[in-house]
N, C-alpha and C positions, 0 to 999 in steps of 0.2 A: 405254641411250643414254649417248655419252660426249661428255666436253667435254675443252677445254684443247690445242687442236689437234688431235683422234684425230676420227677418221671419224663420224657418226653413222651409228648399226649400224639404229634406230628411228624411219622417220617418219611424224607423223600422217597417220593416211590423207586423212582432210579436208582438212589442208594441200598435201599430195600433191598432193590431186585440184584442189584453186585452184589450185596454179603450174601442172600439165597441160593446164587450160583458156585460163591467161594466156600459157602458150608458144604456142598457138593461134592466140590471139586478138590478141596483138600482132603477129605477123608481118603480116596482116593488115591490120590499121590502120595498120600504117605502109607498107603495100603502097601503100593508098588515099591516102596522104597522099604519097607517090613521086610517083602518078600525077598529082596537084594540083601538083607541083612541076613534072614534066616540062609541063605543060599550060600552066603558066605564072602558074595562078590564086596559087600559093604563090611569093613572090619566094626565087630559089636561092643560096643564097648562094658557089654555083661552077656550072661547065657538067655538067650529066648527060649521061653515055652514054645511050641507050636498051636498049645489049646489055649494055652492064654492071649496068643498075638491072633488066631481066628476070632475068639471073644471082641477082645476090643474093637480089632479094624472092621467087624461083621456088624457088631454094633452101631458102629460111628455110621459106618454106609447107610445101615439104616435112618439112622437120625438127620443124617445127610439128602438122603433122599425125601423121604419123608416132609420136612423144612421146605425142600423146593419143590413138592407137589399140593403139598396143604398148606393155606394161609393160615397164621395164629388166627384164633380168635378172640384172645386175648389180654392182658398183659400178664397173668397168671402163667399162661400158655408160652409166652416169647421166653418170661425171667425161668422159666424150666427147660426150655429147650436150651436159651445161654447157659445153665448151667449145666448141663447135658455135655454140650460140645466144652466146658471147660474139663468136666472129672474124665472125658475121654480123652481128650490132650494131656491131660497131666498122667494118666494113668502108658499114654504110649508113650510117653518121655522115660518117666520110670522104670516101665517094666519093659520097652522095647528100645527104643532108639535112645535115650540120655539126652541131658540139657543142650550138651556142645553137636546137636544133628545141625548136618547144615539147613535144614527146611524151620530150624526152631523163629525166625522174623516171622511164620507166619502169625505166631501169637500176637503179631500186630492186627490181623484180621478180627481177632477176639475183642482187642484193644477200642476198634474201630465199632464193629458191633453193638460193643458193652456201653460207650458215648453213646450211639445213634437211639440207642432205643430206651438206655437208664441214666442218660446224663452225666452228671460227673461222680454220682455213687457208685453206677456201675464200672466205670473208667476205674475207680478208686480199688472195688473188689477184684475186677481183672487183675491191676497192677499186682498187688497182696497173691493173689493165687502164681503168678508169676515169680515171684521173687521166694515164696515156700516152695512151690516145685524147685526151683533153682538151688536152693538150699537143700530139700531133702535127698534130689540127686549129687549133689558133692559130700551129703555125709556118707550115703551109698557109696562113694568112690573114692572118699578122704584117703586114702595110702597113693595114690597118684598124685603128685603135687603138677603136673601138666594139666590133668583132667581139670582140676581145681580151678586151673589161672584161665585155662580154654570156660567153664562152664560163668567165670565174673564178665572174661571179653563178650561172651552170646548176650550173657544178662543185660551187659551195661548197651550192648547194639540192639538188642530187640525193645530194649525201655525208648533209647533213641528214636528208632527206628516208629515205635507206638506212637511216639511225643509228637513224633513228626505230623502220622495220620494221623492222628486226631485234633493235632490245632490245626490244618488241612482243612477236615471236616467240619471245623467249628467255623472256621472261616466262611466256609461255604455255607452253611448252616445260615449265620451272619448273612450273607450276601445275598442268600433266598429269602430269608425273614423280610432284610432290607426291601426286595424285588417283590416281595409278595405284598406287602404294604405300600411302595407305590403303584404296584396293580393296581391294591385298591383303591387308593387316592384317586388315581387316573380314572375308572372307573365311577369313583364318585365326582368326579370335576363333569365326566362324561353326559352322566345322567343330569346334574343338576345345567350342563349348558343344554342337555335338548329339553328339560323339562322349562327352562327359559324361553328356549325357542320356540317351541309348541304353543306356550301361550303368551308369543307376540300374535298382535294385530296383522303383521305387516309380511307378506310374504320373504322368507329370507331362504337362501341357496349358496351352496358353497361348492365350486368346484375348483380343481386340477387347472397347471398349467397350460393343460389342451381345450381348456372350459367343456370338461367332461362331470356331470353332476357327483357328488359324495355323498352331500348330506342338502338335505332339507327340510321342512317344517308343516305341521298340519295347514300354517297359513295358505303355505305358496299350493298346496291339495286344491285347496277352497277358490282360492284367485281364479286356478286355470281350469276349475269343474272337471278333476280327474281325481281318481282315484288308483291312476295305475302307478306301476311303480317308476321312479325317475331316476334314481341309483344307477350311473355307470350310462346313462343318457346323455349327446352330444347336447349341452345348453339351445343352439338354435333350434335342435330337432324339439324341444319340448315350449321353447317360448317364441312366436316368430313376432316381432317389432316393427313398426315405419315408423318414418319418424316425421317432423310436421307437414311434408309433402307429399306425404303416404308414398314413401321409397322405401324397399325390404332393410331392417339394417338388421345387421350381424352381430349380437349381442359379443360372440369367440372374440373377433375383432375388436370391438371397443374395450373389452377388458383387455387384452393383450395391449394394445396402446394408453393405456390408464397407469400412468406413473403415481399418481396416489389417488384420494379419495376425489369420484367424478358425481355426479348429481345432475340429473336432470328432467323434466318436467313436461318433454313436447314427443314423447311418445304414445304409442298407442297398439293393441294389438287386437286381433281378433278374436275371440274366446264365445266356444258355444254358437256360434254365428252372430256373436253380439259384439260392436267394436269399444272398448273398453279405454279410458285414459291411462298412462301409468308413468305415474310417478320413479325413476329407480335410482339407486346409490349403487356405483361400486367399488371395489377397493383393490389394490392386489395383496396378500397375504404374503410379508417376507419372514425368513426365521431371526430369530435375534443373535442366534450361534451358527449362522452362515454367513461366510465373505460374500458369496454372489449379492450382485444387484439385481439381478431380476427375479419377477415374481412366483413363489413357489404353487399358489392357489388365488382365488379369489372369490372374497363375497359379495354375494347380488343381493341388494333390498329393493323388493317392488312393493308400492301398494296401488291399490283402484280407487284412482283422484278423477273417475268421470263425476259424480256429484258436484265436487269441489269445481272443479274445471264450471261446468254446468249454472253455477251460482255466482261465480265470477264473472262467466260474461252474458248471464241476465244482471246481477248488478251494474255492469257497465252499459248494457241497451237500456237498463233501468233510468241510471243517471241520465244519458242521453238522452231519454226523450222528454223524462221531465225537466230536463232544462231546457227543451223545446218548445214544452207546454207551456210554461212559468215567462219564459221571454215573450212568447205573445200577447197575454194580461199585464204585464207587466209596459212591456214597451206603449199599448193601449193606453194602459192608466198614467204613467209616467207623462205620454202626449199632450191628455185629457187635458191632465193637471197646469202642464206647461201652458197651454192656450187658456185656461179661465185666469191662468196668473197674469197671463199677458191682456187679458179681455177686460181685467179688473182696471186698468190701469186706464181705461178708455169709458169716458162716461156716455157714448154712443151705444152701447152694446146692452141689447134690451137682457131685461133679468132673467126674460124664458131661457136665452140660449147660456145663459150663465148656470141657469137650473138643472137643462138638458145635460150641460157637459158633464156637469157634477157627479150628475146619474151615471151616467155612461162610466166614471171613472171608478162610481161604488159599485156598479153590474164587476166592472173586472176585479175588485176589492176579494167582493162577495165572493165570485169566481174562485180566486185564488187559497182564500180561508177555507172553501170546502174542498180545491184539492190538497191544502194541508190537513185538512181534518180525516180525509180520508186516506193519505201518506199515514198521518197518524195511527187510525185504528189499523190498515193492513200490517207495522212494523211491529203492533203490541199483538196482532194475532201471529207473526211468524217468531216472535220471539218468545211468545209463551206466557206473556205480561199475567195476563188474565185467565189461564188456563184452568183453575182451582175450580170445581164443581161446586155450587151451592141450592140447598130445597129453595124455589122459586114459586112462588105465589103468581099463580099464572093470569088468574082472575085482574089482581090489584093491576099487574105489568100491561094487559092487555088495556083495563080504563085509565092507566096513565097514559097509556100512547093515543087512545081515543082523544083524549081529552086536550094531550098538546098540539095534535095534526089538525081537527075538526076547524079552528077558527082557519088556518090556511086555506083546506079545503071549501069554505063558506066564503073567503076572499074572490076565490075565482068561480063562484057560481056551482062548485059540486056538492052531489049530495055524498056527506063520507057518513057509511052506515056501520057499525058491528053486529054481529053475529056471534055471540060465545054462546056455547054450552053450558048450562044452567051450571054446572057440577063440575068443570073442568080438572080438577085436582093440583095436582103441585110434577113439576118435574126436578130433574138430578139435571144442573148445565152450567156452564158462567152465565150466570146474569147481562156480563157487559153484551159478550158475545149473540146473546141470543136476541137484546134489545136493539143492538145496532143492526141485526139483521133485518128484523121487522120494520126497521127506522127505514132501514135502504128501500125496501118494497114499496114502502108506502108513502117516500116523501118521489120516487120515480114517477108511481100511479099521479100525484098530484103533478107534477111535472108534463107530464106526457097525456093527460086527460085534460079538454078544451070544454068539454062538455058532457055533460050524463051523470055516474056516479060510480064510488070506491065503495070495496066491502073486504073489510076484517075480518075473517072468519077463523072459530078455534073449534074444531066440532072431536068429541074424543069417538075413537074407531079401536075396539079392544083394548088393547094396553097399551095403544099408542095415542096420544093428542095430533090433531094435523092443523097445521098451522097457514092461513093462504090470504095473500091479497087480490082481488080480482077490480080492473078498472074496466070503462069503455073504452078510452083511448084508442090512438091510431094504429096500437096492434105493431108486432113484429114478422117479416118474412122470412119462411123456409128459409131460404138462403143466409138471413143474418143469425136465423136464431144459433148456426150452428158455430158462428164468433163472439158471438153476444158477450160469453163469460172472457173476453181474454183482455188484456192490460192493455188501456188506451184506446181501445177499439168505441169506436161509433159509426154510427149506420148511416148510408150517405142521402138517406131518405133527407129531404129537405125539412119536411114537420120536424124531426132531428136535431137536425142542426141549428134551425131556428132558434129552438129552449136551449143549446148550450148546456153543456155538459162537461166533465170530465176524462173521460170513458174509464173510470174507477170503480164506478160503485158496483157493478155487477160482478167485477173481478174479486174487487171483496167481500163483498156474498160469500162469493164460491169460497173464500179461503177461511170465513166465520164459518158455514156449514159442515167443511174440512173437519176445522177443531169441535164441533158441536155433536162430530158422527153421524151425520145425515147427508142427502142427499136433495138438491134444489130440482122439482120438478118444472118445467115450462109448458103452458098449452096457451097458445096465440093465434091471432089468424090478424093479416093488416086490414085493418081499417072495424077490424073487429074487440078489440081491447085485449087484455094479457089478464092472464093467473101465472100468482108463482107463488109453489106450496112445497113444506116440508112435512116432519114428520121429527117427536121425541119420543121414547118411551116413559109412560108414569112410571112416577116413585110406588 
């Protein structure tokens, strides 16, 4: 909508629809009030025609009619119709009824009109058409100096009377402009808070003082695997919660009790038939322009902390057992030590047993440095250390690992053989990753093999290379193979236990292969030896 002389481009419909009805309706009434003139009941204040007063008032009905059955189309179309209804006002002033009729305020309707739809030029021309009719009917009537002073008081009341409606309308005009532009604002606040919300992470919900839902977010869809609609949904009916005792809680209830922001962390609920951790925040919503203290809505933040929860307290069974591990060798070699210190100090004490202890305190030494070492490589495989793909020369990786295992292998009497394929090619992998795997396989094999022989084998099958160590050794049973890969675990077979172990290294296997995209096959049988083979695809 413009001002300042320019056209208005926007008018209220409502307003519209009142001057549409008062174009109408004044033709009309002032029909009926002709008819009291001609009749005689209304003194005239000149002679009427009778063909001139059907003319005009026959006309105007039409125009009147017309107006409030067809909309303009427009602006051509309104500024001919306004002038329509002004030459037939002026002309029934004139030639029927005179300035001083008492129906002449309604030119305020013109007034009103001529603002609504041409701003302040049209205001300007109505006014002008106003004060010429006024003027040409007191020259018509100039020998009456009553008529004269009656036709200034109408003028100077119906200007009033105009001024009035129309800074009225502009006001209101104003106050819709105003109203219409915080629509929009409000409107765009609206869209940019749910286009915030939709792309949170975190499930967010907002309800009513009854914790009845309002608004929500694509998140909280996603959390609770629905897709239906939650709008106008009691809160418990859509979310149900226990809390760390698995007891129902009432989410209504704990907002209603929640004097400000609550948080907390030992819930959980069921979703999908799957029981889920959940994290929630909530708030109560008060207005900043209301006195009440209590809460007019409230917002719920959930998110899904099973993972989290989940890593937390394997990090904690994590710590705990390796510091169970770690005290063993530890308190062992600390003992050792203690007693050759003290052995040292006695020159009875023959060199063998000063020899033996020494050993016994480097076996737990040794111990310990490989479950650091293998602490080590699992936390650079969870963390991603190494994760970088590089073309590996499979051939060279394969005779460097021959070449550092073989004297081990010749220390205890086995035969460690390789097996590559003439032609192996190159694969796409971490290098760390892929070497320490083959290290785990095949320093086990030498571990767990007393007698017989190891075999390396890299044989390419399609577009894949498969990668396998097979020993003689004591072999794994059904029963263990199906714990084999899990953290700390060892098999209570005595051969076992004897060699000492960890129970790490197969756990991280599993967690190298993870990152590698393959899969560890096992085929065993006790007292029969063990294969453990993967599989890369060539570059």
């Amino acid at each position: 909508m413009k001002r300042g002389g320019q056209m208005i481009v926007n008018v209220n419909q409502r307003t519209a629809s009142i001057i549409h009805v008062a174009g109408f309706l004044i033709p009309v009434i002032l029909t009926l009030y002709g008819f009291l003139i001609l009749l005689k009941i209304v003194q005239p204040s000149q002679q009427v025609d009778p063909w001139t007063f059907g003319i005009i008032t026959g006309g105007w009905i039409v125009l009147g009619t017309y107006q409030l059955l067809v909309a303009s189309r427009s602006k051509t179309e309104s500024a001919l119709r306004l002038a329509g209804y002004h030459l037939f006002t002026i002309a029934y002033i004139l030639l029927i009824a005179g300035f001083s009729m008492p129906f002449i305020c309604i030119w305020a309707v013109l007034f009103l009109a001529s603002y609504e739809f041409f701003s302040n030029d049209g205001l300007r021309l109505s006014i002008v058409a106003l004060v010429v009719t006024a003027v040409a009917d007191t020259i018509i009537n100039l020998g009456d100096d009553r008529y004269v002073i009656t036709n200034i008081i109408s003028l100077v009341a119906t200007l009033v009377v105009g001024m009035i409606a129309t800074q009225v309308s502009q006001a209101q005009q104003v106050d819709r402009q105003e109203l219409s532009q915080a629509r929009t604002d409000g409107l765009r606040e609206r869209d940019r808070a749910v286009t915030l919300m939709n792309n949170l992470t975190d499930a967010v919900l907002a309800t009513d003082k009854n914790g009845i839902i309002l608004v929500y977010n694509a998140a909280c869809l996603n959390l609770l695997d629905t897709n239906a609609e939650l709008t106008n949904q009691p809160i418990d009916a859509v979310v149900s919660v226990q809390d760390s005792d698995g007891k129902p809680l009432k989410l209504s209830k704990s907002l209603r009790d929640a004097k400000s922001v609550v948080s907390r962390d030992d819930l959980s609920a069921v979703i999908s038939d799957e029981t889920i951790r959940l994290s929630t925040v909530f708030s109560p919503i008060r207005s900043t322009n209301s006195n009440s203290k209590s809460a007019e809505g409230y917002i719920v933040i959930l998110r899904d902390i099973t993972k989290q929860k989940s890593l937390e307290e394997e990090r904690d069974e994590f710590i705990s057992v390796v510091s169970h591990e770690l005290r063993t060798p530890i308190t062992i070699a600390e003992g050792t030590l203690s007693n050759v210190q003290l052995m040292m100090s006695r020159r009875d004490i023959p060199h063998t047993t000063l020899a033996n202890n020494v050993t016994v305190a480097h076996e737990q030494v040794v111990f310990l440095a490989k479950m650091v070492n293998d602490l080590s490589t699992l936390s650079r495989a969870e963390r991603g250390v190494a994760d970088t793909p590089e073309e590996i020369d499979v051939s060279q990786m394969v005779h460097d690992l021959y070449s550092e295992y073989a004297p081990q292998a010749e220390a205890k009497g086995l035969q460690f053989n390789l097996a590559l394929d003439p032609q192996p090619g190159t694969v796409f992998a971490s290098p760390l990753y892929l070497k320490e795997l083959l290290q785990n396989f095949v320093t086990n094999a030498i571990k767990y093999t007393k007698k017989g022989d190891i075999l390396l084998r890299v044989t390419k099958q399609d577009d894949t290379l498969e990668f396998s160590v097979k020993d003689s050794g004591i072999g794994i049973s059904k029963s263990d193979q199906e714990r084999i890969f899990d953290k700390f675990w060892r098999s209570e077979d005595y051969r076992t236990r004897e060699t000492g172990g960890t129970g790490l290294g197969l756990y991280v296997a599993r967690k190298l292969s993870r990152k590698l995209n393959t899969e560890i096959h096992l085929s065993s049988r006790l007292n029969h030896g063990s294969t453990f083979r993967f599989s890369l695809p060539l570059k």
